[in-house]
N, C-alpha and C positions, 0 to 999 in steps of 0.2 A: 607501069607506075614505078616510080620511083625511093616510092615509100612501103613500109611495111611496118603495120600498127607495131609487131612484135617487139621490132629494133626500136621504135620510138619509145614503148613504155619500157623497154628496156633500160634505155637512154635516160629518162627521169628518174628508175631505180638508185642507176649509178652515178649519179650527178646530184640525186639528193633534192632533185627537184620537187616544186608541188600540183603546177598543172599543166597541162597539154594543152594548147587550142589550135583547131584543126578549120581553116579555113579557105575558101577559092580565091586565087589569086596574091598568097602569098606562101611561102614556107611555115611547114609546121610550127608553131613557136611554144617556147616551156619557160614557166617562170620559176628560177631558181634562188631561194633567198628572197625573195619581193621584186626581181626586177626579170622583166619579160627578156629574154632572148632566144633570136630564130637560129631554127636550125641550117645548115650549110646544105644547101641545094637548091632546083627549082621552083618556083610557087607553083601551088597546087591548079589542078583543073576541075569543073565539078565533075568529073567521070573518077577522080582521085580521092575527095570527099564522099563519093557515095561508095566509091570501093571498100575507103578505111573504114566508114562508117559499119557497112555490110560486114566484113568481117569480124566486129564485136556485138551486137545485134540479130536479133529475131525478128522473122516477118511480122510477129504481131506487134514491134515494138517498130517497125516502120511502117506499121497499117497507122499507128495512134500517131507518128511524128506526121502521118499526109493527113488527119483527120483533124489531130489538134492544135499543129506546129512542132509539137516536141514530146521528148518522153525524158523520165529521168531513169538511173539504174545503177544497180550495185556490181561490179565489174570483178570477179579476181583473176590475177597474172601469174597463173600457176602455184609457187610458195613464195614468189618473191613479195607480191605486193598487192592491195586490192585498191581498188578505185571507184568515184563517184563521178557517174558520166551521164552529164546533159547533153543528149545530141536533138538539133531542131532544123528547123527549115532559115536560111536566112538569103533575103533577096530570092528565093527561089530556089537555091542550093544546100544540101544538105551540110550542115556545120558541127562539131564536138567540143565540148570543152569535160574535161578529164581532170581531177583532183586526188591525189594518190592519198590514200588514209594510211596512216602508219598501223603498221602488222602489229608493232607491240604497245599494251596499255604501259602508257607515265603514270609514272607514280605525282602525286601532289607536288614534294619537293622535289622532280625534275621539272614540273614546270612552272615552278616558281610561284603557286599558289600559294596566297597566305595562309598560315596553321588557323588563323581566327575563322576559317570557313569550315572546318570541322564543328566547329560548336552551330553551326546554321544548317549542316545537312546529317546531323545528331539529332534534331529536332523531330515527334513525334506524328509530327502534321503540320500542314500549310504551304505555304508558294514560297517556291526560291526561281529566279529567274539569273539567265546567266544571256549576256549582252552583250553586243558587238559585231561592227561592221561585219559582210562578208569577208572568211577567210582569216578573220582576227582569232581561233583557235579555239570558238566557243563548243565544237561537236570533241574535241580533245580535252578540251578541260571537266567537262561531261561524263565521259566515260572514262576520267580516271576518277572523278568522285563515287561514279555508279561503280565503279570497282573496286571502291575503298568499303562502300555499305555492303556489299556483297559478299568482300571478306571478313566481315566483320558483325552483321547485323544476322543472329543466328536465326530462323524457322520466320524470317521475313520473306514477302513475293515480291519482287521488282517486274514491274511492266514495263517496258519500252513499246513508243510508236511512231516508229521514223519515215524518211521519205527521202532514198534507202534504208537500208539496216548500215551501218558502215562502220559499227568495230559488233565481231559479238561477241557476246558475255558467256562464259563458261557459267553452270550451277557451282557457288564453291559452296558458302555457310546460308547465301539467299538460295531460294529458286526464281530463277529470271525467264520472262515469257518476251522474246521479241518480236514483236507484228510489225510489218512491212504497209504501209499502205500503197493500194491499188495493186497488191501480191495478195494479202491476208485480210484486207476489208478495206472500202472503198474511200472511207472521209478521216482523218483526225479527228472530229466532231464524232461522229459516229464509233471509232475504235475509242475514246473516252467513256464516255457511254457504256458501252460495254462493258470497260473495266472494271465498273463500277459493281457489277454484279461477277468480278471473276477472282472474290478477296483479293482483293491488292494491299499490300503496305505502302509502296513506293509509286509512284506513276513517274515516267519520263516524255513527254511531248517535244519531237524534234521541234517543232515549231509551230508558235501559235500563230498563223501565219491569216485568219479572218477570225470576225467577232464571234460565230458559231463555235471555235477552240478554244479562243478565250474562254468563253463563256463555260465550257462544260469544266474547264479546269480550273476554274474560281468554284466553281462547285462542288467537282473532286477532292479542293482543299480546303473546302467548307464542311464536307461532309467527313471529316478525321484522317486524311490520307495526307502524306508528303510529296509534293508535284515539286517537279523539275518544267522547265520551258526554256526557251529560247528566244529573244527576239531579236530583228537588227536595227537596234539603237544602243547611242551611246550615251552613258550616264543614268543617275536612277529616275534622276527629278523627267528624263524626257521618255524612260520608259514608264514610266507611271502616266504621262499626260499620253503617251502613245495607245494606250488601254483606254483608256479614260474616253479619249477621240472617237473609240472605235466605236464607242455604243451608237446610240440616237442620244440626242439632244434631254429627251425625261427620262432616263434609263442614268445618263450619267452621276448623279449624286448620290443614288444606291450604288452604285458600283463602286465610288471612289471610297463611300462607309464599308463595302465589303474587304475591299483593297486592302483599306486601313486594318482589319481586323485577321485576314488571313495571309497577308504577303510578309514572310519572312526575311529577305531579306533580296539584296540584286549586288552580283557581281558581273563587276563592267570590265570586257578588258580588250587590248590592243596588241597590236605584233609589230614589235618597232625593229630597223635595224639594227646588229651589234656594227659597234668599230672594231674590238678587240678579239675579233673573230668572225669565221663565213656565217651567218643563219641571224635570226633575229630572237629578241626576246622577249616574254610576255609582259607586259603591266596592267597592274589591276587596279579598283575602283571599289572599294566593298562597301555598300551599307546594308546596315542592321536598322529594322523598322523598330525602335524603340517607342515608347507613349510617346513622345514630342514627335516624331516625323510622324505618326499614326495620325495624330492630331492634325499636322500640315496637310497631309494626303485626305484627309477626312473634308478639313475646310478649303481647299483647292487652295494649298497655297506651297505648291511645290519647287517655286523658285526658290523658297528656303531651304528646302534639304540640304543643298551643299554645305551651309554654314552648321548643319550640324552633322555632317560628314565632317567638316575639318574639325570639328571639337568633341568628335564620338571614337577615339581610340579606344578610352577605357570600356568601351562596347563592342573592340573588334571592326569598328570601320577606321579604313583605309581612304585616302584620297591619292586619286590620279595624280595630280601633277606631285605632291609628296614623294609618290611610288618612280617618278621620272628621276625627280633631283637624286634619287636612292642611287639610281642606277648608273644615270650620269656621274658622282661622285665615285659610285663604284670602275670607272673608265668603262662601261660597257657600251655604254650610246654617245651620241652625238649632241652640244649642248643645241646645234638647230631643230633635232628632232625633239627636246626639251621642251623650247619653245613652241614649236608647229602643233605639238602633241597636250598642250597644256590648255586647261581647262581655262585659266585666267593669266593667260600670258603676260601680264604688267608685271602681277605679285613674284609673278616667275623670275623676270628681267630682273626685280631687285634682290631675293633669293642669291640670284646666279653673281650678282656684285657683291653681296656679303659674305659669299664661300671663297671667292676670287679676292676679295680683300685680308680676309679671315688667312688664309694661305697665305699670302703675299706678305703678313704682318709676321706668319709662324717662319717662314722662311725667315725673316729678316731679322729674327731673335737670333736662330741658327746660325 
């Protein structure tokens, strides 16, 4: 074979890259920056995949990938780098896909987090939900919050329950308990549960990923605790209906009244290209469930949120396309990712004519 996993996670160490995918019949490929590119050789054979695969993997983790189709797992690369690796069956053939987690915790302002999200994971209790497509940077922005309360929040318990573990927390001023599910207990639903009786201040749920998680963690944050979760949607009004979906049909108007009363708040965000440099950068989306959105979420009428995202600063929220124009002005992004990226691309188009006239006018005093 002509490959050797080493030299490849090597290869995305040093390239700065974020995943590996490991396929039959084509060259390994890694995408660096957001944009997929293969590595320089032959394409793979499945005697090549099942090689590379076999060399990071356990027989019991290739008994579950013929049993179930796949396994997932937490990976480390010596000191260089640790990874999150899906490897499954596909067409028949054993396939990877590898996601490199950064070794070190960002701080807030390295990744561009607004400071008004302080005042939402300062909060005593209830639901904070953080959102956004795969790979948009939601398990990073996570664990630099869960290691701002841990520096900070004296003789509190932080529980985490992921699926892997993929950064861990040192005890600094918290004490932090990490469960692994299908390592350290079998469900999400079930490691909540549990929590529940093992004092927690903090809960962390990698993801509410069926309505049994939900559920236990609308509970969690009903019952005095502060949950963290995850979900992949974008925006708050579609992760609130996303919830909402998930019950049955006579369950949903309780849920939406609980919603209203224990969700603190949902930060949305995205991983956009830079121009002014290699890598990309975050944008966020914050709302704060103040009475008036509480109110919309209560009476199902969460096509409105956004309008009181756009007129809820003085609350600490933020709007998406807002956080674009920011960035764009600042020459970071691309005025196409602007538009591509923007929640109401019309109001966007005229925005981008009033800064483009605005300028053209300051020029021309000059």
């Amino acid at each position: 074979m002509s490959y050797q996993m080493s030299d490849l996670l090597q290869l995305i160490v040093s390239e700065g890259g974020a995943d590996l995918h490991i396929r039959v019949n084509i060259p390994p490929v890694i995408r660096i920056h957001g944009i997929l590119q293969r590595v320089d050789g032959p394409p793979l054979r499945p005697e090549d995949t099942e090689e590379l695969m076999r060399s990071i993997t356990s027989e019991d983790h290739i008994q579950q990938i013929r049993e179930k189709g796949g396994v997932d797992f937490a990976l480390a690369f010596g000191e260089l780098a640790r990874f999150r690796v899906s490897a499954f069956k596909e067409r028949g053939n054993f396939a990877i896909v590898m996601r490199q987690i950064p070794s070190k915790l960002l701080t807030m302002e390295q990744i561009g987090i607004p400071s008004t999200v302080r005042t939402l994971i300062n909060k005593p209790r209830g639901l904070v939900l953080v959102v956004g497509p795969t790979g948009s940077g939601k398990t990073t922005t996570l664990a630099s919050l869960l290691n701002l309360l841990n520096e900070e929040k004296d003789e509190a318990h932080i529980i985490t329950i992921e699926d892997p573990i993929e950064y861990y927390h040192k005890h600094k001023k918290a004490v932090v308990t990490q469960r692994e599910v299908n390592v350290d207990v079998p469900t999400f639903a079930e490691a909540l549960r549990r929590a529940l009786r093992q004092d927690p201040d903090i809960i962390l749920v990698g993801e509410l990923r069926d309505l049994e998680t939900m559920e236990a963690a609308i509970t969690a944050a009903e019952t005095g605790h502060l949950v963290f979760g995850t979900l992949h949607t974008t925006g708050a009004a579609k992760t609130i209906d996303r919830i909402v979906n998930a019950f049955p049909q006579n369950q949903q108007e309780t849920i939406r009244i609980q919603l209203s009363t224990v969700l603190q708040g949902v930060i949305s965000q995205l991983l956009v290209p830079r121009i002014d440099k290699p890598g990309r950068v975050a944008v966020f989306e914050i709302m704060v469930n103040t009475p008036s959105v509480a109110a919309l979420i209560r009476d199902n009428k969460t096509f409105r949120i956004q309008s009181d995202i756009q007129t809820g600063s003085k609350y600490g929220m933020v709007t998406l396309d807002g956080f674009l124009l920011e960035k764009w002005q600042a020459g970071m992004i691309s005025e196409e990712e602007v538009v591509t990226k923007a929640l109401d691309p019309m109001t966007i188009h005229l925005k981008l004519e009033e800064i483009r006239a605005s300028r053209a006018e300051n020029q021309a005093r000059k």
